[in-house]
N, C-alpha and C positions, 0 to 999 in steps of 0.2 A: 256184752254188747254195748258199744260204746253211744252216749245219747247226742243227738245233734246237736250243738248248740246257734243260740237264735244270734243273727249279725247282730254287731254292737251298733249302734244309734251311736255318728258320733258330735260330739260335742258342740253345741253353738258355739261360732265363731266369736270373742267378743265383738263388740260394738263402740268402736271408739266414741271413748270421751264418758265410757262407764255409764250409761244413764239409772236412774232409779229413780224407779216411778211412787210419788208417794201419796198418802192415804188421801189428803185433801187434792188431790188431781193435778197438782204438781209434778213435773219432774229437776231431778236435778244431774245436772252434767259437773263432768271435768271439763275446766279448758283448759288452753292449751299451756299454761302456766300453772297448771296443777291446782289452781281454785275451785272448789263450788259453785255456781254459780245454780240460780233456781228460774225455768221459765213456766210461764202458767196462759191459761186461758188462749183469747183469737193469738195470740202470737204464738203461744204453741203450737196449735194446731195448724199453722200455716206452715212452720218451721217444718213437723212433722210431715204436712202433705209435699214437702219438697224433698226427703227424704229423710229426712236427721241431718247427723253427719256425715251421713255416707250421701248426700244429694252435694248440690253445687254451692248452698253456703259454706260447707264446712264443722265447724264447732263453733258456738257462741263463745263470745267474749266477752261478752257482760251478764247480768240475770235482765231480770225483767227492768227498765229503768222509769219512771212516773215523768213525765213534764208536762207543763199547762197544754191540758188540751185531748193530752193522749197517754201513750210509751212508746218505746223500742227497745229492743236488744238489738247490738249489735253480733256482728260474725265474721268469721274469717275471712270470708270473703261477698259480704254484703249486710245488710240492715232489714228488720222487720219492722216498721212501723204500724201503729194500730191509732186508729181514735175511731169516738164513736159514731160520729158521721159515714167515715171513710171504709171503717174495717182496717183490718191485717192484711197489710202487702209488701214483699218484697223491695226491695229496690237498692239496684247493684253498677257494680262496673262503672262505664262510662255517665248513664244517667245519675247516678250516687254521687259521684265526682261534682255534675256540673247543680245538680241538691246541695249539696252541699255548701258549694261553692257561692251559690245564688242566698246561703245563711239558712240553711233546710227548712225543718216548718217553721220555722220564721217567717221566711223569704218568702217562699212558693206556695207555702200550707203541706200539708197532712197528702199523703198516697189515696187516690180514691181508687185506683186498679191496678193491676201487674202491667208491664210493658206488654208489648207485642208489636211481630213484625210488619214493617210499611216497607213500602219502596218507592221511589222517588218521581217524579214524571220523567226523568231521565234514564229511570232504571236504576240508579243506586238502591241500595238495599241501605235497612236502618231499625232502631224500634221507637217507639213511643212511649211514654207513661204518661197517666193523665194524673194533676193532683188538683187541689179543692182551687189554688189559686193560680193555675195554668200547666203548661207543656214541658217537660223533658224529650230532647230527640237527639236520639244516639247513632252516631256513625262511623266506622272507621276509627272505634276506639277515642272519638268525643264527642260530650254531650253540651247540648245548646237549650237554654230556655226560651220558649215564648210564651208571650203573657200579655194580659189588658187588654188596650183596644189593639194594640199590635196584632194579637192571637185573634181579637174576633175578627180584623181586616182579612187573615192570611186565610181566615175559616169563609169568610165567602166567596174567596177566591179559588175556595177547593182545597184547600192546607198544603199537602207534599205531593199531592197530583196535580197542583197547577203550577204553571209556567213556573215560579217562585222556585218548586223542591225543595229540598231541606233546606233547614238555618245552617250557617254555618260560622256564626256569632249568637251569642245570647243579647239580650237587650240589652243595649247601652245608650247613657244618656249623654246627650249633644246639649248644645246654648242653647235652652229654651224648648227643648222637646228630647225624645227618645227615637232609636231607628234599630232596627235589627237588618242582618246582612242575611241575605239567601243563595242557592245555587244560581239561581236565575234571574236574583236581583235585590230588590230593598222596600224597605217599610218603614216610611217618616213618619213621624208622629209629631204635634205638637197640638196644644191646647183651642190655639185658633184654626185650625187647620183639620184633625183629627186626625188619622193612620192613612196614608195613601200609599201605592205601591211604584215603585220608579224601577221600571227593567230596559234592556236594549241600548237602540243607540241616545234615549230619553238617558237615561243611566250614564252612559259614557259623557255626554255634552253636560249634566249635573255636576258629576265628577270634575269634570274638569273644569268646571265653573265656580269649586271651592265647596261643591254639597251647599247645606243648608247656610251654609257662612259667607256664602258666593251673593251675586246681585240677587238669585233669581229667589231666596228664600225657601220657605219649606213646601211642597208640592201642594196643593188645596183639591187637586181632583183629579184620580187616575185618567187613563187614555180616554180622548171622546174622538169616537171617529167621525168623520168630516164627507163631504163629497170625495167621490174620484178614489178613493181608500185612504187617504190621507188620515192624519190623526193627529190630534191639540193634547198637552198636557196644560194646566193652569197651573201657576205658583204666585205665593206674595207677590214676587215685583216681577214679571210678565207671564209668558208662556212658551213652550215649545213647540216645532211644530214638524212634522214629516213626513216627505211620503215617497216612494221612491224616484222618482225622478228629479227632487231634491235634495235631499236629505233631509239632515236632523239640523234644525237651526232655531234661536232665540230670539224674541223682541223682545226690548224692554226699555224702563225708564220713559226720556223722551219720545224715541220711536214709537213706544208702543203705545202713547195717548193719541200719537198722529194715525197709527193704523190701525186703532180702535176707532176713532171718528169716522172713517173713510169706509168702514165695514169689515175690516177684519180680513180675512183671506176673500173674503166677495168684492174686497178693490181691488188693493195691490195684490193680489193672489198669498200663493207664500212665501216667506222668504229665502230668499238660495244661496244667501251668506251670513255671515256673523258680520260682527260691525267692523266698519274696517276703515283706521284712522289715516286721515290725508292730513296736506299743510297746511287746510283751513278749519278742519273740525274732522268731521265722522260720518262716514254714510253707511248706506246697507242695504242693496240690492232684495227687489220681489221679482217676482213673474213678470208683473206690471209695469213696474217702475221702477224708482231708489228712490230713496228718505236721504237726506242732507242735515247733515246737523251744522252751525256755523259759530265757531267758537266764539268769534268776535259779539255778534249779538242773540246767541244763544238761541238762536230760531231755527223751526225744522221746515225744508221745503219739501215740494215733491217735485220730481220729474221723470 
């Protein structure tokens, strides 16, 4: 009588990249160039909770590496960073790039979480990562920092669910301050001034006024609405003003010491042009009236 035999169990699969787990709680891998490499402790075990190298980093590239502050290992296709503050996180792709890019913990500081997904007040989709010294936000394959008072402006404003949505520059510095670009608009910074937000058609007449390099200077105080739905922005050297039945228009300099005396939009109302040069000087049209400027003796009238 012939005896059953029991199926064969078969063989674990190896596990790319060999690992061997050793006595002090170490392990060590192959990379991908045939080296040893040794990871241990919060970076391993992150490494591992993503899967090894069968998850989405791949196989490390480095062992474990010491720099002020922290480590990392990199990987095929992303970075574990660790410090003691922060812990072990991830951080890849498009956010890793624009880390990088910004001089990593250097720059931005040490990972305090994994990314995760946002989406935009527009509906764009995106993720985030939060680190010790501000924002990675990743979209469409790039990532954009915010940071400072920038980031605390955009955070009262609601971050990527307000008007703004995502960045779509990282912070960059201008004469005399810094601005980041958004979906929806922009964030001036300077020292005298602090982080304001400039969107719409405030945004387009800036622009095209030279931004902060123009007359009007750096913005000093988001929208303030007015009677009627109208709405003021302030800057260094005047303000904006608009509402629909006018538009978006500027005073400044001369004019705008004479229609700050006279009360502002409560004389001349607002204004419904830009300045606009004759063969004697300059005028420029309110509700109410016009301002006259006169080049020969430098004086502003009203009428």
């Amino acid at each position: 009588m012939v005896t059953p035999q029991k199926p064969q169990t078969p063989a674990p699969a190896p596990v790319r990249g060999n690992p061997v787990k050793n006595p002090d709680g170490t392990t060590t891998w192959t990379n991908p160039g045939g080296q040893k490499v040794v990871l241990r402790g919060d970076i391993l075990a992150r490494y591992e909770a993503q899967g090894s190298s069968g998850g989405t980093l791949g196989l490390p590239v480095t062992g474990e590496v010491a720099i002020p502050g922290g480590a990392f290992t990199h990987f095929e296709n992303g970075s574990v960073y660790w410090s003691p503050a922060g812990g072990a996180h991830v951080v890849a792709g498009a956010t890793r790039d624009a880390w990088a890019k910004a001089g990593w913990e250097r720059g931005v500081g040490f990972p305090t979480g994994e990314a995760f997904a946002v989406k935009s007040s527009s509906g764009t989709p995106g993720t985030v990562q939060r680190f010790a010294g501000g924002l990675v936000y990743a979209s469409a394959g790039q990532g954009h920092v915010v940071k400072g008072a920038i980031e605390g402006r955009y955070a009262t404003l609601g971050w990527e669910g307000s008007r703004l949505g995502l960045p779509v520059t990282s912070e960059f510095g201008v004469r005399g301050g810094a601005a980041s670009h958004f979906q929806g608009g922009s964030v001036y910074w300077s020292p005298a001034t602090g982080a304001q937000p400039v969107w719409g058609a405030f945004r387009d007449l800036f622009a095209g006024q030279g931004w902060e390099n123009g007359a009007l200077g750096f913005p000093r105080s988001g929208e303030i609405p007015l009677a009627g739905g109208a709405v003021v922005q302030q800057y260094q050297g005047g303000e904006l003003y608009w509402s629909a039945a006018t538009g978006a228009h500027s005073v400044r300099g001369a004019f705008r010491a004479t229609y700050a005396a006279g009360g502002f939009e409560r004389g001349l109302g607002l204004p419904t042009t830009e300045e606009i040069p004759t063969a004697t000087g300059v005028i420029q049209r309110f509700e109410r009236g016009t301002l006259a400027w006169d080049r020969a003796s430098g004086r502003v009238t009203r009428s």
